[in-house]
N, C-alpha and C positions, 0 to 999 in steps of 0.2 A: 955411373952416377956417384958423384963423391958426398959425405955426409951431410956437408955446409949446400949443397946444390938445390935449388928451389925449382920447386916445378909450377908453373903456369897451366891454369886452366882455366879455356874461356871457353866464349859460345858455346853453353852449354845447353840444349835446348832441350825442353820440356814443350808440351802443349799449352803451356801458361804462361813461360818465365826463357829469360834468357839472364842465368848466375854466373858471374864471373867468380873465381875463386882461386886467393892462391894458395899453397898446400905446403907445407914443409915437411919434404918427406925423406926417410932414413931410408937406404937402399937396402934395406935386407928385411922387407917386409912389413915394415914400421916398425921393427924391433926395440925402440925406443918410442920418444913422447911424439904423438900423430896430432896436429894440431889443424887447426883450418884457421885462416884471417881472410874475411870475409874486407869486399872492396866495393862491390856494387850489384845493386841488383837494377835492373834495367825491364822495365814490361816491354812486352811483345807490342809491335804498332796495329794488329787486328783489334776491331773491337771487343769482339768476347773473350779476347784474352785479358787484354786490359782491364776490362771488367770481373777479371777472376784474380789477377793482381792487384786491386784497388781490396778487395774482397781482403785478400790476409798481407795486406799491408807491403806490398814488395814496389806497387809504383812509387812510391816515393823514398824508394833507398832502404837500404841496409839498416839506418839510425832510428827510422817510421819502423820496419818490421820487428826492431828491439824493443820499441816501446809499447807496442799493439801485445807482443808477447815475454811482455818483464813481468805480469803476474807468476808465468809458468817458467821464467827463466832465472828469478830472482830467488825459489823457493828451493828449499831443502828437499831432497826427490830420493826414496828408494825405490829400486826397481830390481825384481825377482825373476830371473832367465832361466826356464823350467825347459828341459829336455823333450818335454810335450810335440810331439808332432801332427797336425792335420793338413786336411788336402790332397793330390792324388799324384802327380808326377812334377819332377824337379826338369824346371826346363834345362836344356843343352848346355844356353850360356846364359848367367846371369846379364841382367840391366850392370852397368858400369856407374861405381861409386858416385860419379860425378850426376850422372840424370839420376840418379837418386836422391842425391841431396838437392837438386835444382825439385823435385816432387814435392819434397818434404818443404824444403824454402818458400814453395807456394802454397801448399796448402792440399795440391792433388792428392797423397798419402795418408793424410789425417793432419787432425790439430791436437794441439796440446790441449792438456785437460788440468784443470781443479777445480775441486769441491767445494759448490754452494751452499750447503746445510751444513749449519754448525756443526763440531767436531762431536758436542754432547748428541749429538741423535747416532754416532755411529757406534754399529754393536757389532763387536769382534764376532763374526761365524764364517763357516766357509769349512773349505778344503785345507787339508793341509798346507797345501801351498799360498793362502790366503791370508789365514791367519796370522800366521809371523812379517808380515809385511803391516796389516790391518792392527796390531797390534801396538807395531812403533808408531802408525800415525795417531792412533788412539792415547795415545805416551807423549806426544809433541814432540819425538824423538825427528819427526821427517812431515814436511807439510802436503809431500805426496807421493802416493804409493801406484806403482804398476807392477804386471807382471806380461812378462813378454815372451811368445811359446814361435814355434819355428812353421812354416807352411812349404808343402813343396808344390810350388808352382808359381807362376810370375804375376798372380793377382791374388796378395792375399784379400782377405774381408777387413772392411774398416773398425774402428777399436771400436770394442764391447764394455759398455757400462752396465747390461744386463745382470750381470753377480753382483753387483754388490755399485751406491753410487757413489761411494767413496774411493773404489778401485777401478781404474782400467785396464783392462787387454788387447796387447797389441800383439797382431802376428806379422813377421817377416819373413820375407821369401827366401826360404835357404838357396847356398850356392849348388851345393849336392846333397848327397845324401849320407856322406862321412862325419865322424864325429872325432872330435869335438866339431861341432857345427859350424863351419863358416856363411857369413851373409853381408853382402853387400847392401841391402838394403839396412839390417840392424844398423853397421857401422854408419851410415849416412846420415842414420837419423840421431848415433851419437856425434855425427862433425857438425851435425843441424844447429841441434840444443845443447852439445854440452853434455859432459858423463855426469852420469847420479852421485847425491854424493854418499853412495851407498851400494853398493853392486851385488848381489845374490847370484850365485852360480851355482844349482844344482842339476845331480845326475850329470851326464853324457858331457857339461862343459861348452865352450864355445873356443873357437880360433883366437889364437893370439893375438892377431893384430884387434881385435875388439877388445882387448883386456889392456893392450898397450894403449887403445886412445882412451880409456878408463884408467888412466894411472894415476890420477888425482883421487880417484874413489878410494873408500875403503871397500875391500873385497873377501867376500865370506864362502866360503863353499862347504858344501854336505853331497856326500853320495849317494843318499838318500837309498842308502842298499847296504848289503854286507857286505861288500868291498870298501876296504876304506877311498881308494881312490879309483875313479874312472875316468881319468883324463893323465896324459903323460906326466913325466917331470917338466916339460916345456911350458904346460898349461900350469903345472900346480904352483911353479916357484912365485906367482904373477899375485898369490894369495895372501891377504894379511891373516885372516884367523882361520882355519877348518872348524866345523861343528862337527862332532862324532856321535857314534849310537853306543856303546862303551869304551872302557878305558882301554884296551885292548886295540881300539882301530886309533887312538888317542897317541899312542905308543910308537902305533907303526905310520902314521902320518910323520913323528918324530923323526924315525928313522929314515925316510926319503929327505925334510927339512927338518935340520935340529933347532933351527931359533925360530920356528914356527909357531904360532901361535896356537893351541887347541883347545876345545872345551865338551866334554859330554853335553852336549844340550838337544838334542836330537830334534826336528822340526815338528815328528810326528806327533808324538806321544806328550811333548812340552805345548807349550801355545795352545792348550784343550779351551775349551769354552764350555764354561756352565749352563752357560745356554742355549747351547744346541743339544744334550743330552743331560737327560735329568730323570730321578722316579717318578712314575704312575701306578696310581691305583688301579687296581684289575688281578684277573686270575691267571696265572701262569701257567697256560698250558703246555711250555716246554720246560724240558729241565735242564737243556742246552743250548748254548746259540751260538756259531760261530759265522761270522762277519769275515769274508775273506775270498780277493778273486778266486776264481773257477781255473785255477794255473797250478800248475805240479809243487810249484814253491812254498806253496800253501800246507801241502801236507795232509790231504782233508782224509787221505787212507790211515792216519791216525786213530781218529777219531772215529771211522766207521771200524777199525778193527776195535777199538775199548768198547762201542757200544754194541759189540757183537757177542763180548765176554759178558756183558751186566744182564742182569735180571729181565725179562719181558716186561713191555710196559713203559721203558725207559727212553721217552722222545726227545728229538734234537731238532732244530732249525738251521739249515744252513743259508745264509743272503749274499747274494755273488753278486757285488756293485758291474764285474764285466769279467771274460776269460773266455778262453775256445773249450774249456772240460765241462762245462754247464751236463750238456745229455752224457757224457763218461761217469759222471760223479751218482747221476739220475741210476744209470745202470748197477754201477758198483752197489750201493743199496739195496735196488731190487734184486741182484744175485744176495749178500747175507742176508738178507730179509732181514734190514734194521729198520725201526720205527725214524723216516726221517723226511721232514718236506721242505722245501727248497722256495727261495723268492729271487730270481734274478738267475742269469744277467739276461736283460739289462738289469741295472742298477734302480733304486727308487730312494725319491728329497731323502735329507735328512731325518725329518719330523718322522715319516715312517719308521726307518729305520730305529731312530730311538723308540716307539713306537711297539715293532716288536722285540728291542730287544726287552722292555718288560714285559714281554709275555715269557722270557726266563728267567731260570734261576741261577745259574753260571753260564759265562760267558768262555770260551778256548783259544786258544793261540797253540796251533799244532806245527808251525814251521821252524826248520832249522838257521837254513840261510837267507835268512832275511834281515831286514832294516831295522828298526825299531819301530815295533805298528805301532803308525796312528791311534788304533783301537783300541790298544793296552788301555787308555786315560780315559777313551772313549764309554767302553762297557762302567768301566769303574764311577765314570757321574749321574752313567743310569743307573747305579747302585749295585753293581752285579761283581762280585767277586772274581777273580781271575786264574785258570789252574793255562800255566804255557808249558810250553815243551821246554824242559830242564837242558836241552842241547839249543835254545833258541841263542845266535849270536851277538844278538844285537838287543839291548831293551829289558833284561832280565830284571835292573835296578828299580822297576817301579813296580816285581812284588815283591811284597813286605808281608809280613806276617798279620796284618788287617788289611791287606788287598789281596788276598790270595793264594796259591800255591806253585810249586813247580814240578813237574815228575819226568822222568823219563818214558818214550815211548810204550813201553812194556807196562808202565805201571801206570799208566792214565785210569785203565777202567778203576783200582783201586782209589787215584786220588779224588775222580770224578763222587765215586759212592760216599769219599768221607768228607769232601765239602759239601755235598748234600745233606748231609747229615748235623753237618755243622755254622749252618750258616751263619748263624747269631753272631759267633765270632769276628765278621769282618766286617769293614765301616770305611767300604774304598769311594766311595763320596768323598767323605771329610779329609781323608789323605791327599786325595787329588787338590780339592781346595785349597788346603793348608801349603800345598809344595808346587804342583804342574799345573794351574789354569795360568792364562795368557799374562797375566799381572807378576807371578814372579819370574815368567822366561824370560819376560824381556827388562826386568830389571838386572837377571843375572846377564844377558844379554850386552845391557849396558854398560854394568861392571867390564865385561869381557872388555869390552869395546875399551872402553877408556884405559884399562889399564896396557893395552896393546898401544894406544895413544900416546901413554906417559915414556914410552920406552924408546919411542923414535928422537 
């Protein structure tokens, strides 16, 4: 197949729809711009099909189906591709690009979504992953925000406005189960509507030819881990800006592309919300709390060895959102015989969580290779000072000598007794405020954006 060569695809049948479609396609995978020009949409002559065509607009052509859906196709769209996987087995062979997008053309797959409630009723909370999307729509940066996680098997579930009704979730049926994740379905439903004009790729990545029919977006990625990158150089070159968790992963993102864009702006720990964690009144009956999967990365043998060296008396809380070491961590305890009790996994809302984390008085971060936690900004709005592990890689820059401490393994139970001692000192609220809730990330954000803009 030579560059210039066009490929014809027709009779494409759906249970709905019969799409015709021409495709212009580059022989080496889409390695370049992957377009679709759409020519005719044609309904099936059974009744109940025609009935499901009349439905999202396709009996009467291609020019009817644009107009039924120009709210969702005229609007400014980010959309967040999270490594997230559910579901239980990746069938054999995927569904073929073409009855995929003949699904989505009809309407079988899902419909496009915006948001009926003024923009003022929405309130930035959520997951990490939520946030920093929820945040540009809250900013007028993007008139709609999704996020899209991967499902293995050939029925995912229809999209979710359950989180949040400014945000939807859509899952697509992976092709396998290799990473960067290829999906015939994703791509289908970017040759449907059209790339975001904003594209988010965290963790694991996606296949190329999905970043090739997005090459009009602007494309951001985070590795949302201590690796700076987890996708090849095939995947990364496809990047306008990377977000990093320090300057260090900032460096060596450099050093794969030098005219690459980067920015410490981490997803975790930036985009916090004031209002999902905040002080309460009440008594603190821990004097520790640490918030972190039930996973070895975590590090939580840290902290049962410091509170094995401290005084009698000296209780902790551990809250495992999810992890397979739940009963290991259980045991580990009851062998030192450390004063320590445990909430999760599973996981429990927010509100709880913030919840107990005022029932302490320091909050920990005991991991080495990890990301930049989320939690770092978290403890800190529920007003709780922060002592992390002085070898943590990723995140170190939000404490400050009023948010907290640093120490090495060895010397935790020392820094644990002297922020105890001294809590008055710190006022990681108003630091968070002043620098990391969702209002300055995504203004620095912005800046990022635009001056990567001014440069093309």
């Amino acid at each position: 197949m030579t560059e210039s060569e066009t490929l014809f695809l027709t009779n494409i049948a759906s249970s709905d729809c019969r799409l015709g479609l021409q495709l212009h396609v580059h022989p080496s995978k889409l390695k370049r711009e992957l377009r679709a020009v759409p020519i005719v949409a044609i309904a099936s002559a059974n009744a109940a099909s025609a009935n499901v065509t009349a439905r999202n607009g396709l009996r009467h052509g291609w020019t009817e189906w644009r107009e039924l859906n120009k709210q969702y196709l005229g609007k400014k769209r980010l959309v967040v591709i999270s490594d997230y996987q559910a579901g239980w087995s990746v069938p054999s062979s995927p569904l073929s690009i073409e009855e995929l997008r003949a699904q989505w053309a009809s309407g079988a797959r899902g419909s496009p979504f915006t948001a009926e409630r003024p923009i003022h009723d929405l309130v930035v909370q959520g997951g990490y992953i939520e946030r920093l999307p929820l945040a540009c729509l809250k900013m007028g940066i993007v008139d709609i925000v999704e996020v899209w996680t991967h499902w293995r098997g050939a029925r995912p579930p229809p999209e979710d406005l359950t989180t949040n009704p400014f945000l939807v979730r859509r899952s697509f049926a992976m092709n396998g189960p290799e990473a960067p994740f290829a999906s015939n379905d994703m791509l289908a439903h970017i040759l449907t509507f059209g790339a975001p004009d904003i594209l988010c790729v965290w963790g694991l990545g996606v296949s190329e030819d999905i970043l090739v029919a997005c090459k009009s977006s602007y494309k951001i990625y985070n590795s949302i881990d201590a690796p700076t990158w987890r996708v090849p150089r095939s995947i990364s070159q496809h990047f306008d800006l990377v977000l990093t968790g320090a300057l260090w992963q900032s460096q060596e993102a450099n050093r794969r592309h030098p005219e690459m864009k980067t920015a410490v702006l981490p997803i975790g720990p930036e985009f916090a919300s004031e209002s999902m964690f905040y002080p309460l009144d009440g008594p603190r009956r821990y004097d520790i709390i640490y918030v972190a999967a039930a996973q070895a990365y975590k590090r939580h043998d840290i902290l049962f060895d410091a509170l094995a060296k401290l005084p009698l008396g000296m209780r902790a809380l551990c809250v495992c959102g999810y992890g397979e070491l739940g009963n290991i961590l259980r045991a580990q305890v009851q062998t030192l015989g450390i004063d320590v009790d445990f909430v999760g996994p599973p996981g429990v809302p927010y509100a709880e969580v913030n919840s107990l984390m005022n029932q302490a008085k320091i909050g920990v971060v005991c991991g080495i290779n990890d990301g930049a936690p989320a939690i770092l900004t978290e403890y800190m709005l529920a007003g709780l000072p922060v002592l992390a592990n002085s070898a943590l890689v990723c995140g170190l820059q939000y404490i400050t000598p009023r948010t907290g401490e640093t120490a090495a393994a060895d010397d935790f139970h020392h820094a644990i007794l002297s922020m105890l001692e001294n809590l008055s000192n710190y006022s990681p609220r108003q630091v968070v405020l002043d620098n990391w809730t969702w209002p300055h990330s995504v203004r620095k954000l912005c800046e990022i954006m635009d001056s990567r803009a001014g440069q093309k």
